[in-house]
C-alpha positions in Angstrom: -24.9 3.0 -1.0 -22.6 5.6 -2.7 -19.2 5.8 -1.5 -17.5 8.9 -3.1 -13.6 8.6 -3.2 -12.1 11.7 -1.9 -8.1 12.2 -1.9 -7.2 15.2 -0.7 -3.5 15.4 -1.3 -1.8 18.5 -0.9 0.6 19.2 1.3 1.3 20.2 4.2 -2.0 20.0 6.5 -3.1 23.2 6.4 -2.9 23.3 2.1 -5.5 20.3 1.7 -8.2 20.7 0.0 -10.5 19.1 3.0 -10.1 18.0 6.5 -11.2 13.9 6.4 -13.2 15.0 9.4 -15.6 17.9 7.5 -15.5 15.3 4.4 -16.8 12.3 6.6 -19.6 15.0 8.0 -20.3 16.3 4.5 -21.1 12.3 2.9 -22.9 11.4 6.1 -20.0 9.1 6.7 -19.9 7.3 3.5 -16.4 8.5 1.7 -13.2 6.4 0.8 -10.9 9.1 2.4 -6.7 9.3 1.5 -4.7 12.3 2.4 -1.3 13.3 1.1 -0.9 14.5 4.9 -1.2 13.2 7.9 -4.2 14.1 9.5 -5.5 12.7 13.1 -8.4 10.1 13.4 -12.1 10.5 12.7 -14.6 9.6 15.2 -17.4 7.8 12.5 -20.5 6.0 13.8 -19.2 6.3 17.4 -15.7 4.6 16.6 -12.2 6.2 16.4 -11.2 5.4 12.6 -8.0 6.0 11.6 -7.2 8.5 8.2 -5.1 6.6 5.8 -2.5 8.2 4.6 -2.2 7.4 0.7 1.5 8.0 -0.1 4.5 6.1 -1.9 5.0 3.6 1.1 2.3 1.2 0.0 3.7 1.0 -3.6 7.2 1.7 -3.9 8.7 -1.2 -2.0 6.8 -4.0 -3.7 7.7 -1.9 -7.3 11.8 -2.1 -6.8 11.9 -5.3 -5.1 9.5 -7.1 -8.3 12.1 -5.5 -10.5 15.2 -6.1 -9.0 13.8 -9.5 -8.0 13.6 -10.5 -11.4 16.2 -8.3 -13.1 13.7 -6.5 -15.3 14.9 -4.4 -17.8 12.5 -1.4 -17.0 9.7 -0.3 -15.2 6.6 0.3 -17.2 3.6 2.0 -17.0 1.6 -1.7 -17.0 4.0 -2.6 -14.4 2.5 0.3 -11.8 -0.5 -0.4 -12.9 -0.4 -3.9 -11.7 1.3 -2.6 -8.1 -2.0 -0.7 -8.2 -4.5 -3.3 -8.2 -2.7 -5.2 -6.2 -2.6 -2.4 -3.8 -6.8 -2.3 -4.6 -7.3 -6.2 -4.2 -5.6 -6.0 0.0 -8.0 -3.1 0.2 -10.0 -3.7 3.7 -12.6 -1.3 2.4 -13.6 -3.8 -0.1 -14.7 -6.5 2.1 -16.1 -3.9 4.7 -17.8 -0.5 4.0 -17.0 0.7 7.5 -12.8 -0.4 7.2 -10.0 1.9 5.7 -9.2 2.0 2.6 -5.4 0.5 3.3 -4.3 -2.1 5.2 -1.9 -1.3 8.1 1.7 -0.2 8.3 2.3 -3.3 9.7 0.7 -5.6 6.7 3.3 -3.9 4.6 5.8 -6.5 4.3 2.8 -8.7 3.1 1.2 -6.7 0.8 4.8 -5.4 -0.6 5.6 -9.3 -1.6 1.9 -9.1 -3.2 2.8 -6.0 -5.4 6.2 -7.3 -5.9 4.5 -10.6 -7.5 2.4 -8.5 -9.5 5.1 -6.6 -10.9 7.3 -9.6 -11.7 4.4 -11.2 -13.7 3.2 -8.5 -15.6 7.2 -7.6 -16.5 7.3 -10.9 -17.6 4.0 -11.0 -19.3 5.8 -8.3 -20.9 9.1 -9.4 -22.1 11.0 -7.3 -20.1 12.7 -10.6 -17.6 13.7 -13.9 -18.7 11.1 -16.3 -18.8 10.2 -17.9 -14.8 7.8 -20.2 -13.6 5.6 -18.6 -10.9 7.7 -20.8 -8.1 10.8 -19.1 -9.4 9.4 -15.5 -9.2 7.8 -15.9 -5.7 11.4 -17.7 -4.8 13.3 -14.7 -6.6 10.7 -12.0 -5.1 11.1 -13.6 -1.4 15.3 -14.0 -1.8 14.7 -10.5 -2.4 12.9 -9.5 0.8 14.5 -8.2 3.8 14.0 -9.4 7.0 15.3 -7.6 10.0 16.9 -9.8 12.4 17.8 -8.3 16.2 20.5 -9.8 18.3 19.5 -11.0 21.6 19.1 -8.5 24.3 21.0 -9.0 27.3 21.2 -6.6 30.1 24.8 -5.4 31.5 24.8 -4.7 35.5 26.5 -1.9 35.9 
């Protein structure tokens, strides 16, 4: 089966180049759909699927945080390319036709370590870090990592 990739990417909503709803009707449900906008879900073989949305908060993160985790010297074009196929490997579309293309907001803290690791090895592979086993760069890349932490709640009678 073909699966055209469509990215449709200007903005605002009412500039892109398709709706994901007429490009879904026009492949007979077959297109890899990302928009530059948001854009509401797509009903596709009777299920609500949700549009992704393919914009800098999938990449971004896991780029600074593999540099700055590892003190690189730049950022280079091998470097996003790596933060790319990362991005391509956690695609859900690859194990199943029928999934988005992206994982979920909420997988981002994952898949941003993922990219980071990427970035870190290829700077390295590049000479841009000092040299790390891959312990030390997942350690480095992790140390790096924010994690939110929420005081207790505790409700005041008043």
């Amino acid at each position: 089966m073909r699966r055209p990739v469509i990215f449709p990417l200007s903005n605002p909503t009412d500039r892109a180049e398709a709706t994901p709803a007429d490009l879904d009707l026009w492949t007979d449900g077959h297109a890899v759909i990302g928009t530059g906008s948001p854009f509401p879900p797509i009903k596709r073989n009777g299920k609500t699927f949700r549009v992704d949305q393919t914009n800098n908060a999938y990449v971004y993160p896991g780029i600074g945080l593999g540099a700055i985790a590892t003190d690189a010297r730049r950022i280079t074009d091998g470097m996003f390319l790596s933060a790319a196929r990362a991005i391509a490997a956690s695609s859900p579309a690859k194990r199943d036709p029928q999934a988005n293309l992206l994982a979920p907001l909420v997988k981002l803290p994952e898949l941003s370590f993922h990219v980071a690791l990427a970035v870190a090895n290829r700077a390295q592979a590049e000479g841009l870090v000092h040299p790390m086993s891959d312990d030390a760069i997942a350690a480095a890349v992790k140390a790096k990592m924010w994690q939110p932490v929420y005081p207790a709640y505790r409700r005041l009678s008043g």
